[in-house]
C-alpha positions as CSV (number, residue, x, y, z in Angstrom):
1,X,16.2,29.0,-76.0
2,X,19.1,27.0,-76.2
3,X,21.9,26.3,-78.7
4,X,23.6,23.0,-79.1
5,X,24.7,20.3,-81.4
6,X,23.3,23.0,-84.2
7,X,19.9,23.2,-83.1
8,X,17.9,25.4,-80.8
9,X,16.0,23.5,-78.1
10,X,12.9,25.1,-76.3
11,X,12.5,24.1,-72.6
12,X,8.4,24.5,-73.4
13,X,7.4,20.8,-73.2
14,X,5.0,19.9,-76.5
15,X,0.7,19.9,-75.5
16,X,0.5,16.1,-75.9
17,X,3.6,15.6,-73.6
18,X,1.1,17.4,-71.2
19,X,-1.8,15.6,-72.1
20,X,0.6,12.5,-71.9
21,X,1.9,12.8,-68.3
22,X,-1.5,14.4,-67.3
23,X,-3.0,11.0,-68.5
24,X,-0.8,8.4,-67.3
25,X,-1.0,10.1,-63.5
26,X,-4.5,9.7,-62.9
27,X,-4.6,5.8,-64.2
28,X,-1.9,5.5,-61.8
29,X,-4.3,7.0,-59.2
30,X,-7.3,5.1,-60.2
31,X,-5.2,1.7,-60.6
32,X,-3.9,2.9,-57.1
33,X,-7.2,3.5,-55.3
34,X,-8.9,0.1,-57.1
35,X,-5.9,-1.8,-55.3
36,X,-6.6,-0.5,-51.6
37,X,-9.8,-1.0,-52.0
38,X,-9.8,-4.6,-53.0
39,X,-7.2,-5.6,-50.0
40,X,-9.0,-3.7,-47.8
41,X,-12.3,-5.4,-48.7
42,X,-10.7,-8.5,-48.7
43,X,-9.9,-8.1,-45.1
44,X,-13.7,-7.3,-44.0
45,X,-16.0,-9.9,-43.5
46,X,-19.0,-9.9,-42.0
47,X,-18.5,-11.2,-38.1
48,X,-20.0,-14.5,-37.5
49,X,-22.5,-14.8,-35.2
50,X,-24.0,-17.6,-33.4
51,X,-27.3,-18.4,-31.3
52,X,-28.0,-19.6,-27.9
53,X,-31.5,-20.8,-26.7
54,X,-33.5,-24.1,-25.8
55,X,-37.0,-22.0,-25.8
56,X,-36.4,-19.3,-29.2
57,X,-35.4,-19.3,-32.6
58,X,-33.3,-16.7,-34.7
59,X,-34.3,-15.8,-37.9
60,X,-32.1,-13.3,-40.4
61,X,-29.2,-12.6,-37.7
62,X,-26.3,-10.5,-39.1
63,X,-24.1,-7.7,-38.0
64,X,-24.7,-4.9,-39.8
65,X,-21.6,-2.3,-40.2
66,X,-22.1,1.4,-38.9
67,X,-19.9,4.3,-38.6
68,X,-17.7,3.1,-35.7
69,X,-19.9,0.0,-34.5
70,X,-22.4,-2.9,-35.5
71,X,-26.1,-2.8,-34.8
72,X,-26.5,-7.0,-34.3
73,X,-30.0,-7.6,-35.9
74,X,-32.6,-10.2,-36.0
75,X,-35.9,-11.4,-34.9
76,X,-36.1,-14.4,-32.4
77,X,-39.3,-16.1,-32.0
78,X,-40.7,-18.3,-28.9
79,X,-40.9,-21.8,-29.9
80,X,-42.4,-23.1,-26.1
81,X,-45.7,-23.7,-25.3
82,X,-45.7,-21.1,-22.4
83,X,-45.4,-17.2,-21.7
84,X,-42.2,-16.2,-21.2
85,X,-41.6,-13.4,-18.7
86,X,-38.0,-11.5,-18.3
87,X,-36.5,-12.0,-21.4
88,X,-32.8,-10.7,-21.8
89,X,-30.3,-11.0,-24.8
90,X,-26.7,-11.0,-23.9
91,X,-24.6,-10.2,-27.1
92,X,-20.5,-10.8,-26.5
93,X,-18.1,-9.8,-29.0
94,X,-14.9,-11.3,-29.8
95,X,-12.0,-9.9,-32.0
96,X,-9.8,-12.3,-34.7
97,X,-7.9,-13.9,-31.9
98,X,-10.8,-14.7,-29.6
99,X,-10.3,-12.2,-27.5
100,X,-13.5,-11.3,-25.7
101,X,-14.6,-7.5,-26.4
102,X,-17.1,-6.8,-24.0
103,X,-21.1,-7.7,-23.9
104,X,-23.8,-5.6,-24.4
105,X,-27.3,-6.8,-22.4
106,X,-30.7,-6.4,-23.9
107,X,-34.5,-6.5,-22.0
108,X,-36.9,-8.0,-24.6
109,X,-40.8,-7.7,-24.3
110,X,-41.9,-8.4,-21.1
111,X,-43.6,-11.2,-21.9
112,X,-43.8,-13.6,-25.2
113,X,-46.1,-15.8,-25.8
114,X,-46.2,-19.3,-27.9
115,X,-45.5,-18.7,-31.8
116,X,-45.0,-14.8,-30.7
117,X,-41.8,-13.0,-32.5
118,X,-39.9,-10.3,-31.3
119,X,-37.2,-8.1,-33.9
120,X,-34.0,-6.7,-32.6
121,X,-31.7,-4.0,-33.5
122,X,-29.2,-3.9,-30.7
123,X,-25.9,-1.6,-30.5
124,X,-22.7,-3.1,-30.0
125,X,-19.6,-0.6,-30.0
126,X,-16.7,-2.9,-31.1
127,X,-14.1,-1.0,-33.2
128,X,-14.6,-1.9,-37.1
129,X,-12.4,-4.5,-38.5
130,X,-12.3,-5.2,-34.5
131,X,-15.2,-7.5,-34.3
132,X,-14.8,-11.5,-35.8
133,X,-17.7,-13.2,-34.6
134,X,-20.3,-12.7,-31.4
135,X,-22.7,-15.2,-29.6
136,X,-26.5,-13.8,-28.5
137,X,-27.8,-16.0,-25.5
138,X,-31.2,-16.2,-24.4
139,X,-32.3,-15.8,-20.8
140,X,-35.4,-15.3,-19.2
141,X,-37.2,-15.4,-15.8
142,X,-39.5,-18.7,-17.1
């Protein structure tokens, strides 16, 4: 204890000063945590991609975030009149400032016929937050 102006003073700080303090902290961290993760969900979007073909159509296309890469999904669908043999999907990737990322080449179905679809699910290992948009072209032996 401690004597001045007349009166002892404990350094023991009161229970709701505790409770107080003890309080006010984790707001802070909750207000805190809310706060990062609004700007850093601001800055994630999902990358735009776009679709290249004269003889298929895309349906439900999107770049669906994993761990450390984006599996680009979708299911394309042959809109011609004839089999098509060979079919490949080349997916590039480009970062924010249209900087090209690398491509990733897929073999579809040997063969597609008229009105016959075909769902993908293919790997591409651009860094998250590293990936803006990506185009899939169509290519085939015909």
């Amino acid at each position: 204890m401690y004597k001045g102006c007349g009166k002892d003073f404990d350094n023991t700080p009161a229970p709701w000063k505790i409770i107080a303090v003890t309080v006010f902290v984790i707001v802070m961290v909750v207000l805190v945590a809310q706060m990062i993760s609004i700007v850093h969900g601001q800055n994630e979007t999902e990358p735009k991609g776009v679709f290249k073909s004269k003889a298929f159509t895309v349906k439900n296309l999107k770049a669906v975030k994993g761990d450390k890469w984006y599996d680009i999904q979708g299911t394309i669908k042959n809109i011609t009149n004839e089999s098509i043999t060979g079919i490949y999907m080349d997916v590039e990737t480009y970062n924010a400032t249209g900087n090209y990322n690398g491509v990733v080449v897929h073999k579809v179905e040997p063969t597609m016929d008229p009105g016959q679809e075909y769902s993908f699910d293919i790997t591409v290992y651009a860094l998250i937050g590293d990936l803006d948009h990506y185009i899939v072209t169509m290519s085939s032996d015909r």
